[in-house]
C-alpha positions in Angstrom: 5.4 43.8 -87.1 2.7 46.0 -86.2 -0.2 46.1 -88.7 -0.3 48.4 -91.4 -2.7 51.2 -91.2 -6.5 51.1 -92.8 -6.6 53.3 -96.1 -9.1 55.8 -96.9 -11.4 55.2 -99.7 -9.2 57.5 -102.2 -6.0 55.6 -101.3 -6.8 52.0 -102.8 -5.3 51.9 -106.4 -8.6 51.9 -108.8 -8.5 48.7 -110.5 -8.8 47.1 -106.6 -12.4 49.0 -106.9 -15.6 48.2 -108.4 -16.3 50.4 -111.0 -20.3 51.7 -110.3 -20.2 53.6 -113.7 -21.4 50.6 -115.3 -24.6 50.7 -113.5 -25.1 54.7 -114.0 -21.9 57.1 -115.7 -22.7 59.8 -113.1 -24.8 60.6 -109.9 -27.4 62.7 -112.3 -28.0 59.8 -114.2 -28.9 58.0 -111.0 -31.3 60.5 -110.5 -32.9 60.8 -113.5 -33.8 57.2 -113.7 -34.9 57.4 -109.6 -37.5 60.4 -110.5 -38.3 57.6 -113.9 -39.0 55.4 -112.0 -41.1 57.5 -109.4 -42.9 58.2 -112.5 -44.0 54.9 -113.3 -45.8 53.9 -110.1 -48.5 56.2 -110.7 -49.0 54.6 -114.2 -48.5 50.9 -112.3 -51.4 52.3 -109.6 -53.9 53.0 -112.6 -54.4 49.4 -113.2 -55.5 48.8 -110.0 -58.7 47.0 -110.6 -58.2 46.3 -114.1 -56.5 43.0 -114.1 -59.1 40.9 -115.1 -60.6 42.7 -117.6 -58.7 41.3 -120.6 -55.9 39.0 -121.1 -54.1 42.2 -123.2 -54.6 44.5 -119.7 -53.0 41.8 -117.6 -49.8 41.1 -119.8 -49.2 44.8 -120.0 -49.4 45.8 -116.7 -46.9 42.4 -115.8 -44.7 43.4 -118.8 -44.8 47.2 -116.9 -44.0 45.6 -113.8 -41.1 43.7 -114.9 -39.7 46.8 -116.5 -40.0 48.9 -113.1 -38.8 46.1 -111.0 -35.5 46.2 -113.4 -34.8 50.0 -113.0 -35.5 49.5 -109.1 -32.4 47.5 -109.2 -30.3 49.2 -110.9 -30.9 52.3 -108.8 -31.0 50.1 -105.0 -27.6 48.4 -106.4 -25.4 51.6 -107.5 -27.1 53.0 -103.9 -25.8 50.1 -101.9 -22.7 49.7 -103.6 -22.0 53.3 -103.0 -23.1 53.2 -99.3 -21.3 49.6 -98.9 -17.7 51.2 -100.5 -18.0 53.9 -97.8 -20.5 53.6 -95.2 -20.1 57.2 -94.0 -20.6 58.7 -97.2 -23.4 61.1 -96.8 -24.3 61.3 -100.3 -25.0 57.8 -101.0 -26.7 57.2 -97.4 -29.3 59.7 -99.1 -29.5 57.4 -101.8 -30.1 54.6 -99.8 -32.8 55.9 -98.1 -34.4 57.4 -101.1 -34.6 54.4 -102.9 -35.8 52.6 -100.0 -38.3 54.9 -99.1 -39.6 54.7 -103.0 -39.4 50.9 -102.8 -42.1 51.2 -99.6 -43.9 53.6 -102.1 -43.9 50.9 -104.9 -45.0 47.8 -103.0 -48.0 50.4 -101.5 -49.0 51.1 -105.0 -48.5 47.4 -106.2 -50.2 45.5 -103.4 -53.5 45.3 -105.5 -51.6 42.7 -107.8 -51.8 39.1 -105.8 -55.4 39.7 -104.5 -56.4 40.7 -107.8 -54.4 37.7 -109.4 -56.2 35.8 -106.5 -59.6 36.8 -107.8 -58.7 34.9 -111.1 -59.9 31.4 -111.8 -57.6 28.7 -113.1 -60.1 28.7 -115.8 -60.1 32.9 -116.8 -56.2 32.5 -116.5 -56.3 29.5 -119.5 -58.5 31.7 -121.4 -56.5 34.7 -121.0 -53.6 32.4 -122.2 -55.3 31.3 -125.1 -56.1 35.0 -126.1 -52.5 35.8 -125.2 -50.2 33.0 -126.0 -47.3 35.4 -123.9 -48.9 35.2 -120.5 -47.9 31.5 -120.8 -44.4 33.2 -120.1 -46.2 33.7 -116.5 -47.5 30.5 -115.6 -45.4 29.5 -112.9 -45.5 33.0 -111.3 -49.2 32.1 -111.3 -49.3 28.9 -109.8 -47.1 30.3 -106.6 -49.4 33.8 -106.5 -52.3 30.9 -106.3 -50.2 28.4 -103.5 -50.4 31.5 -101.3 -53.8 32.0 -101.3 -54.3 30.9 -97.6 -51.9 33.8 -96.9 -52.9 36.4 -98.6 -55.1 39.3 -97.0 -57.5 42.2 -98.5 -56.3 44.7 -101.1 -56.5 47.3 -97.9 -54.6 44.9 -95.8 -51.9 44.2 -98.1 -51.3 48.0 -99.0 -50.9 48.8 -95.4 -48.4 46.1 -94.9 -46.5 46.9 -97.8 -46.6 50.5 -96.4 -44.8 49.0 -93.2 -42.3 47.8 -95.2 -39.7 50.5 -94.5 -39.9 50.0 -90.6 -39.4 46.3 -91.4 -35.8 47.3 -92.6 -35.2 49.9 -89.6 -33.6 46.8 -87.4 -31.1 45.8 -90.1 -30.2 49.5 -90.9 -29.6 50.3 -86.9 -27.2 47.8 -87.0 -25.3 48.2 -90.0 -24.6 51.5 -88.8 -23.8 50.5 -85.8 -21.5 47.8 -86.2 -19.7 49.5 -89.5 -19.8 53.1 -88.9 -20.0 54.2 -85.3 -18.6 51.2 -83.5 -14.8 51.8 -82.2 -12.6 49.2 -80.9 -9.8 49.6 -78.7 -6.3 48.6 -80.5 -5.2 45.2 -79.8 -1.9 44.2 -78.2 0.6 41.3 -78.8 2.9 39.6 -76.8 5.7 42.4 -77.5 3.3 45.0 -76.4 2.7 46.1 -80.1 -0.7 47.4 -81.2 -2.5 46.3 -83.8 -5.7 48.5 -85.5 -8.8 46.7 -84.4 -12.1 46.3 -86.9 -14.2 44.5 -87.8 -12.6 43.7 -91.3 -9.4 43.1 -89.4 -10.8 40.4 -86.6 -10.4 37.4 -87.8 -7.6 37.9 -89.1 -6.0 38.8 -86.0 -7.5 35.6 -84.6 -5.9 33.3 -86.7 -2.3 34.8 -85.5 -0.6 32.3 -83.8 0.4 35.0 -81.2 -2.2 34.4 -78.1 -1.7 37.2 -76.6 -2.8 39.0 -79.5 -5.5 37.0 -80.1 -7.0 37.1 -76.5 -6.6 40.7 -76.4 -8.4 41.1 -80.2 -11.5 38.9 -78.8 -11.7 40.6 -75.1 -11.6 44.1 -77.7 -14.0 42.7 -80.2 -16.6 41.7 -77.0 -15.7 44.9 -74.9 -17.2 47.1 -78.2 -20.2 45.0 -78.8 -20.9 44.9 -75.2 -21.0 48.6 -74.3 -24.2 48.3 -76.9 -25.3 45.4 -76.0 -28.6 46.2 -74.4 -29.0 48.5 -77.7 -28.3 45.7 -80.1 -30.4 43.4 -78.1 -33.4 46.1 -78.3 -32.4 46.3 -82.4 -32.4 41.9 -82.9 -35.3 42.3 -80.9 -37.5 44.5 -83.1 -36.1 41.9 -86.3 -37.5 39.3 -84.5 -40.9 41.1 -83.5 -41.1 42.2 -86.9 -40.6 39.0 -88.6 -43.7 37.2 -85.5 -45.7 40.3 -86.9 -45.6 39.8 -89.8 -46.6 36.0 -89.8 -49.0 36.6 -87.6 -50.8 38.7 -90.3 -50.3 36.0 -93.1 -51.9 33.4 -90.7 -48.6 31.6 -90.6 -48.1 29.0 -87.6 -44.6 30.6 -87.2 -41.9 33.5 -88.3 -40.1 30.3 -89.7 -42.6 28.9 -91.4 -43.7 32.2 -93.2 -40.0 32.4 -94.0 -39.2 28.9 -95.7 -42.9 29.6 -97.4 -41.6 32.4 -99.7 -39.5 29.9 -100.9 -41.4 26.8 -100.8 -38.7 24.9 -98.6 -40.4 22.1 -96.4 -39.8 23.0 -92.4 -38.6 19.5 -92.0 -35.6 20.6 -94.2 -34.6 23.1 -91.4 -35.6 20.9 -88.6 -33.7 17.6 -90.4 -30.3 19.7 -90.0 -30.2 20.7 -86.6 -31.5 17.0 -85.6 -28.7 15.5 -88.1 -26.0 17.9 -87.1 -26.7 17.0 -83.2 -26.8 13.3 -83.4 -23.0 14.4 -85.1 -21.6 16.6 -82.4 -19.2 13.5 -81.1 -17.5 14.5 -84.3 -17.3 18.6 -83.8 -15.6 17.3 -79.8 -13.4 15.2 -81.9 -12.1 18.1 -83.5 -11.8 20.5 -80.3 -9.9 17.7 -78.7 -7.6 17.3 -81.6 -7.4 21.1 -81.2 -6.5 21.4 -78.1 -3.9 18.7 -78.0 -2.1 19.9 -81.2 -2.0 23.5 -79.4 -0.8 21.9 -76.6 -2.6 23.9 -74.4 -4.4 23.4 -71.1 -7.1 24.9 -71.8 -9.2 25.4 -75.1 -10.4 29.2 -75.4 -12.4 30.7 -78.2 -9.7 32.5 -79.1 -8.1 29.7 -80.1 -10.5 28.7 -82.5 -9.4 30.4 -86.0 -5.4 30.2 -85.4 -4.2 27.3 -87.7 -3.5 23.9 -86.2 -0.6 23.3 -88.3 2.6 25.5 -87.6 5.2 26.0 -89.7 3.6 27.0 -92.5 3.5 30.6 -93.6 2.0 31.0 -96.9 1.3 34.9 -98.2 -1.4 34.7 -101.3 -1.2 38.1 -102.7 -4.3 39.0 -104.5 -2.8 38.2 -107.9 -1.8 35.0 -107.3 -5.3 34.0 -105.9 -7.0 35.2 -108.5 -4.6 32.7 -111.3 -5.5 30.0 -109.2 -9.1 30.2 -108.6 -9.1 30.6 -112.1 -7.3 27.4 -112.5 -9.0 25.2 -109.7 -12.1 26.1 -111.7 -11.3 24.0 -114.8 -13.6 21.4 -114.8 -16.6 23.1 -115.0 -15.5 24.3 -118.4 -14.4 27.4 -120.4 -17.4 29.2 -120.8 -17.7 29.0 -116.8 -14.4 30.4 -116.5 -15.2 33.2 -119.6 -17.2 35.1 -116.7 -14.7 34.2 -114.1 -12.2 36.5 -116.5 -14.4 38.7 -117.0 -14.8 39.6 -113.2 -11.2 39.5 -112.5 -10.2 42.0 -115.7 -13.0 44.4 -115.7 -13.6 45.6 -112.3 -16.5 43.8 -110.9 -14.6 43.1 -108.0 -13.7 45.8 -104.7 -10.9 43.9 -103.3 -9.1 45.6 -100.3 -10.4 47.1 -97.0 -10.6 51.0 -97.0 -11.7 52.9 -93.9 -15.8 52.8 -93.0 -16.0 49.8 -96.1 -18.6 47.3 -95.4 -16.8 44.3 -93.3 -17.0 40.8 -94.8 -17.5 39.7 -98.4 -20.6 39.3 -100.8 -22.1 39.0 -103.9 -24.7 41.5 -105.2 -26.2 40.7 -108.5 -26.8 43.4 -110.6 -28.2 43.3 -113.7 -25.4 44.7 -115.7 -22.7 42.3 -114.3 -22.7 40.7 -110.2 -20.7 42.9 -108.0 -18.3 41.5 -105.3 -17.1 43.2 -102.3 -14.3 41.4 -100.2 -11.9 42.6 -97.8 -9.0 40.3 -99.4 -5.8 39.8 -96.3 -3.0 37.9 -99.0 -4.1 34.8 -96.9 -5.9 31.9 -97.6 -9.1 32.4 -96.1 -9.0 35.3 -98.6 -8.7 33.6 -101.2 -11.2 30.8 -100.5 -13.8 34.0 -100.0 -12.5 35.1 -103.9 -13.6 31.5 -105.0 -16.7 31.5 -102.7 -18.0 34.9 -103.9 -17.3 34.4 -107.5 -19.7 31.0 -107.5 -22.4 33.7 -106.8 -21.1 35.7 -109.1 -21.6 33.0 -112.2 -24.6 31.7 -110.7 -26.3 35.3 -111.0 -24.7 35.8 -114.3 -26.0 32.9 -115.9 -30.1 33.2 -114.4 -29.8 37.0 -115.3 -28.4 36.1 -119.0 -30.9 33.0 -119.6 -34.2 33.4 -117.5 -36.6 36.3 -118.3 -37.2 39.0 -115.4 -39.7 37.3 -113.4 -37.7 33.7 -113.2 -33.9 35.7 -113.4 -33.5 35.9 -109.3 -32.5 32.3 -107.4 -34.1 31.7 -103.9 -31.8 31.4 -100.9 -31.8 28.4 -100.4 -29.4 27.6 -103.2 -27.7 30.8 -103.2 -25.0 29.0 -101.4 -24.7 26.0 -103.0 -22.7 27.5 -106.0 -20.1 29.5 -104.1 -19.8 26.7 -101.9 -18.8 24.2 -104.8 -16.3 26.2 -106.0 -14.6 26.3 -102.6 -14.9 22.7 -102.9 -12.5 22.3 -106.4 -10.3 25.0 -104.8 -9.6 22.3 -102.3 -9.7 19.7 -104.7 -6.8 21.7 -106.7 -4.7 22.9 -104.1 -4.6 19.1 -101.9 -3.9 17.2 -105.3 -0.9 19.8 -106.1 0.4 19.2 -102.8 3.3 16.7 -102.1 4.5 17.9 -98.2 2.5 16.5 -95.3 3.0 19.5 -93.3 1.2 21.7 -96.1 -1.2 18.8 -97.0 -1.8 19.1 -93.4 -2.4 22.7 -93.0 -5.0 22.6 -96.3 -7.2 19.9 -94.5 -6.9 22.1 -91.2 -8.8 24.9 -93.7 -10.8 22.2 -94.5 -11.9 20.9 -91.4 -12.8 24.8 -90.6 -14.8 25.0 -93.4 -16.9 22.7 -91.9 -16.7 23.5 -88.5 -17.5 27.3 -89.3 -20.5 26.3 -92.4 -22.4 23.4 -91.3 -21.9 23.6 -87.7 -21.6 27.0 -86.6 -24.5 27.5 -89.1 -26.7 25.0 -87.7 -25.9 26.7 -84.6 -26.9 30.1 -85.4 -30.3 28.2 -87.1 -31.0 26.7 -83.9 -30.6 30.0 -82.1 -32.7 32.1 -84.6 -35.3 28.9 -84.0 -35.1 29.6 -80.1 -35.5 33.4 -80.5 -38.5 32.8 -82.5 -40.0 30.3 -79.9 -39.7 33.1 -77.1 -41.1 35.8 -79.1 -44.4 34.3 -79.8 -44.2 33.0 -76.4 -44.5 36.9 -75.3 -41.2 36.4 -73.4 -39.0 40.0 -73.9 -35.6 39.4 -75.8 -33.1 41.4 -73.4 -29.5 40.8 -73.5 -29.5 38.8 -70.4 -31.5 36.3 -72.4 -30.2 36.3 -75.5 -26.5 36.2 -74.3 -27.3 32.9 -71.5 -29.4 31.5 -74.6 -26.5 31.7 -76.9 -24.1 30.7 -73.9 -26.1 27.3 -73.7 -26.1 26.6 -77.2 -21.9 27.3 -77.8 -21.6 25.0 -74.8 -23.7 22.2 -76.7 -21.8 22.2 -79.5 -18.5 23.1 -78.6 -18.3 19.9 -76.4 -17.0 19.5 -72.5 -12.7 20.3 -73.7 -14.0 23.9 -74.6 -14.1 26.6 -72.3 -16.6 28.9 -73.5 -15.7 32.5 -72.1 -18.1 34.8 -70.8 -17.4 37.5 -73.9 -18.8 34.5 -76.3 -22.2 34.9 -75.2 -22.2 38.4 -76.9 -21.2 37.1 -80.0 -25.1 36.8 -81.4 -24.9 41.2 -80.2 -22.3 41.3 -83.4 -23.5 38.5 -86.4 -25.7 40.6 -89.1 -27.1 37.4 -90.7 -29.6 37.7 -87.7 -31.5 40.4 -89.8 -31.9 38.1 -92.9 -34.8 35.8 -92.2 -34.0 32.7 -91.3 -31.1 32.6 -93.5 -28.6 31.2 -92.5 -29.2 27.6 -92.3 -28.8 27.8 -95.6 -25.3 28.1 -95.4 -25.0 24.4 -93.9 -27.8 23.0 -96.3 -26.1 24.5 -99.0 -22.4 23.6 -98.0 -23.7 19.6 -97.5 -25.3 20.4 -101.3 -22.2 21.6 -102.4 -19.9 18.7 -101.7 -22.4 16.2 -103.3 -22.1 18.6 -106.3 -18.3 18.8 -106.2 -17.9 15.2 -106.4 -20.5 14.5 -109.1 -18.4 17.3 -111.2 -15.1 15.3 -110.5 -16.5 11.8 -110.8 -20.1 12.0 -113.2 -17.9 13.4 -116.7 -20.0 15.8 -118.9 -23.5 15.0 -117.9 -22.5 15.5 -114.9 -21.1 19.1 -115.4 -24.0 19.9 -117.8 -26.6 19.4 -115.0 -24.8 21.6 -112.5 -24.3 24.7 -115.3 -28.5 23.8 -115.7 -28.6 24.5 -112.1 -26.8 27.9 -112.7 -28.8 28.7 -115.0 -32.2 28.0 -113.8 -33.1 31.0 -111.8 -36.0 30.6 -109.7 -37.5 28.9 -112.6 -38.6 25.8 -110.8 -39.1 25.2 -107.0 -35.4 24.9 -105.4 -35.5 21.3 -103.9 -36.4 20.8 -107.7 -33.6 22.3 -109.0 -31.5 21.1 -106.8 -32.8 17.2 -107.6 -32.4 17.8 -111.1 -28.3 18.5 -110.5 -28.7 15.3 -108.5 -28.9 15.8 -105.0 -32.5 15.4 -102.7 -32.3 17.9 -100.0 -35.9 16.6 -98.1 -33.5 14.0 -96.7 -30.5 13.9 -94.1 -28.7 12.1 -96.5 -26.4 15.3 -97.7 -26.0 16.6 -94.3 -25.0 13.3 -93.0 -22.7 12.6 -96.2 -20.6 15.7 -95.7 -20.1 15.0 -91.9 -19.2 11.5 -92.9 -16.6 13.2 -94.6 -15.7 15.8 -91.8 -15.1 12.1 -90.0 -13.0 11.3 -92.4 -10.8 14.4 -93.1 -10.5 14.1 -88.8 -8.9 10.5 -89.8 -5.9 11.8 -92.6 -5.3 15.0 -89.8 -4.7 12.5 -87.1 -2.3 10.2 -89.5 -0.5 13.6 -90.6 0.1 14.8 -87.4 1.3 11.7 -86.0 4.2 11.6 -88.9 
């Protein structure tokens, strides 16, 4: 059966849709608070200079801040949100850039703030302190405007690189509008000459069909878009990538990466322990490709035979309803007032759930203030349901910093904003493989399993290593052209992919189409925090209470402490291999059961 047509916006039944009316009842209330808060940064500009003269002057104007920063989220989410729901909408495109064009005109009129916090001495702030026992509130905040010192230019300096802000965003923009808006694909065709609706949204899905006809001809579609542009999405990475080096450059940073991990006061080493620990693993990852290609039964190994299940036989529709009972179920051990928000996301709209025509591809958390928003583009299969699971961790991870840490501690770092999603895919799996008693369906689970970590820690790693290498280049002075980037990222798909896989030309494209490019050294974070996860998971099945206590502390600590702290306090020590190398131990040994199934 050919696949059913994309809805427009105003076809998906409402409670399948975010409601935005909790963040603002109507677009004039939006605006109202937007020409509020473009009121306030005059008053936020007046204390310029004024910082030190009295403990009373300083909490006021941080109190002020606070105050701003929360309306400026509340406007940037219901203008994303908006934009995200339906990315040709012209009237929340406007938003978007109106809000981000006042956010440039904010952090111009706030850059005073760390050198003037800079010009404070440890002993003025204790004084200040003692006058005004609630600065204590701001200690931490402090200590980390003081740990940057070695970074942090003159109050002209900074305002002109806060005014540069806005072309810092211009790469990520170009290609979100590229890629979700403009960006048509050709249909693509099964083996009974059917066609099939081609998007973004729609691709992997199509390349899990165990049709491979349809799934060569949804890849060679997928590759022939992105590389019609591909000389304009290489100029586009390029500019992210000259923009982050310029930036660095300007802080005295030694690197892009290291001005990146800085913000969040993540050792290097942590970055460069996974890619060594992950390659001194890769036997494992050509383990799996073999197994892959001998299960298919194929001759050769293509990369469009990488998503479509291993295990046939087993056709198992999860309808949205059904996911959402048993995510809710899986979920258990981490208590009832856990699963309290869980409900609450589920039964009062926090969730958009289904794909609509010009949505936002993909799936993510955003959390407001009022309540996290999710967006997902749920398929009835399990992959979708394992992204409900995933994106509601984020969900109760935001809830729980935004309900218990004050403004200036509420937000998490990156580094651990994967650790909670990814536990709760953990107990999904937990759930589902203890409730299953067929070794073809036991079989099938583990396959999901064993793509979890084929697609987190090392496809991860190896988009890391290839954000690592672009860096390297640029401050080399070498130009990023697509010729580069695409026999760069050839190379590297090659190396971890093993000697049984035959990478296809269209694969060295694939950096022209992956958006976590334009977040800063992100996505290694996805691996650390997947290798964090499982140590977490089986400390919440194994370690009783105390065990689940520490991990809600986690939840709830914001970015309260340093993130390797937080993360050691739950229990696990991320400035060693040892969680990387645990969770590929147990890659190794998932490999073993799949091998036992199979044979049966």
């Amino acid at each position: 059966m050919p696949s059913k047509p994309i809805p427009q916006r105003d076809q998906v039944p409402q409670q399948y849709t975010w409601k935005l009316s909790d963040l603002y009842e109507t677009p004039d209330a939006w605006q109202r608070d937007f020409n509020a808060l473009k009121a306030q940064i005059p008053q936020l500009a007046a204390y310029a200079g004024r910082l030190g003269e009295s403990a009373s002057t300083l909490y006021a104007y941080l109190e002020e801040e606070q105050a701003a920063g929360t309306r400026f989220s509340n406007l940037l989410n219901y203008a994303q949100r908006g934009s995200d729901q339906d990315t040709r909408d012209p009237d929340f495109q406007d938003r978007v850039g109106k809000i981000m064009s006042l956010y440039v005109e904010l952090s111009a009129a706030l850059a005073f703030e760390t050198p003037e916090l800079l010009k404070l001495s440890p002993e003025t702030w204790a004084d200040f302190c003692a006058q005004k026992p609630e600065l204590r509130l701001y200690q931490r905040y402090f200590d980390n405007v003081q740990r940057r010192r070695p970074h942090t230019l003159s109050d002209a300096e900074e305002a002109l690189l806060a005014a540069a802000g806005e072309l810092a965003q211009a790469p990520d923009d170009i290609f979100g509008k590229l890629a979700d808006a403009d960006l048509t694909f050709p249909d693509a065709v099964d083996s009974k000459g059917e066609k099939h609706p081609m998007s973004n949204g729609s691709y992997t899905r199509l390349m899990e069909s165990e049709d491979r006809t349809l799934r060569k001809s949804a890849f060679q579609s997928m590759y022939a878009a992105y590389g019609g542009m591909k000389n304009t999405l290489a100029a586009t990475l390029s500019a992210q990538v000259k923009s982050l080096q310029f930036f660095a450059n300007a802080r005295r940073y030694p690197s892009a990466l290291a001005a990146s991990l800085d913000a969040t006061h993540v050792p290097e080493s942590v970055y460069h322990n996974l890619i060594d620990t992950v390659h001194a693993n890769l036997d494992k990852m050509y383990r799996y490709v073999s197994l892959r290609k001998q299960i298919l039964g194929v001759d050769e190994l293509h990369m469009y035979d990488v998503y479509t299940p291993i295990v046939k036989g087993v056709h198992k529709e999860i309808p949205y309803e059904e996911a959402k009972e048993t995510v809710y179920a899986a979920l258990a051990p981490l208590g009832e007032d856990y699963r309290a928000v869980i409900r609450e996301a589920m039964d009062r709209r926090w969730i958009d759930v289904y794909e609509n025509v010009g949505k936002r591809s993909g799936g993510y958390m955003a959390g407001a203030l009022v309540h996290p928003y999710i967006l997902l583009n749920y398929k009835d299969d399990l992959d979708s349901m394992f992204t409900l699971a995933h994106e509601l961790g984020h969900a109760v991870h935001s809830y729980r910093s935004n309900q218990d840490q004050p403004p200036v501690y509420r937000e998490y770092v990156i580094f651990v904003a994967e650790v909670a999603s990814t536990c709760n895919e953990a107990l999904l799996m937990d759930y589902l493989l203890e409730r299953t008693t067929d070794r073809k369906e036991r079989a099938w689970l583990i396959n999901h399993f064993l793509e979890q970590f084929r697609g987190t820690i090392y496809r991860q790693t190896m988009f890391a290593e290839f954000e690592r290498e672009m860096g390297r280049r640029c401050a080399g002075g070498e130009t990023l052209t697509a010729d580069l980037l695409s026999r760069d990222y050839l190379a590297l798909n090659q190396t971890y992919f093993g000697p049984e896989m035959v990478s296809d030309p269209e694969i060295a494209l694939e950096w022209s189409r992956i958006p976590h490019f334009y977040y800063d050294y992100y996505v290694f974070q996805y691996a650390t925090g997947y290798a964090a996860a499982m140590a977490l998971a089986k400390r919440i099945r194994t370690g009783g209470k105390e065990a689940v206590d520490a991990y809600l502390s986690f939840l709830s600590g914001g970015c309260s402490k340093d993130p390797i702290d937080l993360l050691k306090d739950a229990g696990v020590d991320m400035t060693t291999p040892a969680p990387v190398q645990e969770a590929l131990d147990q890659f190794g040994v998932l490999l073993d059961e799949m091998e036992q199934l199979l044979k049966a």
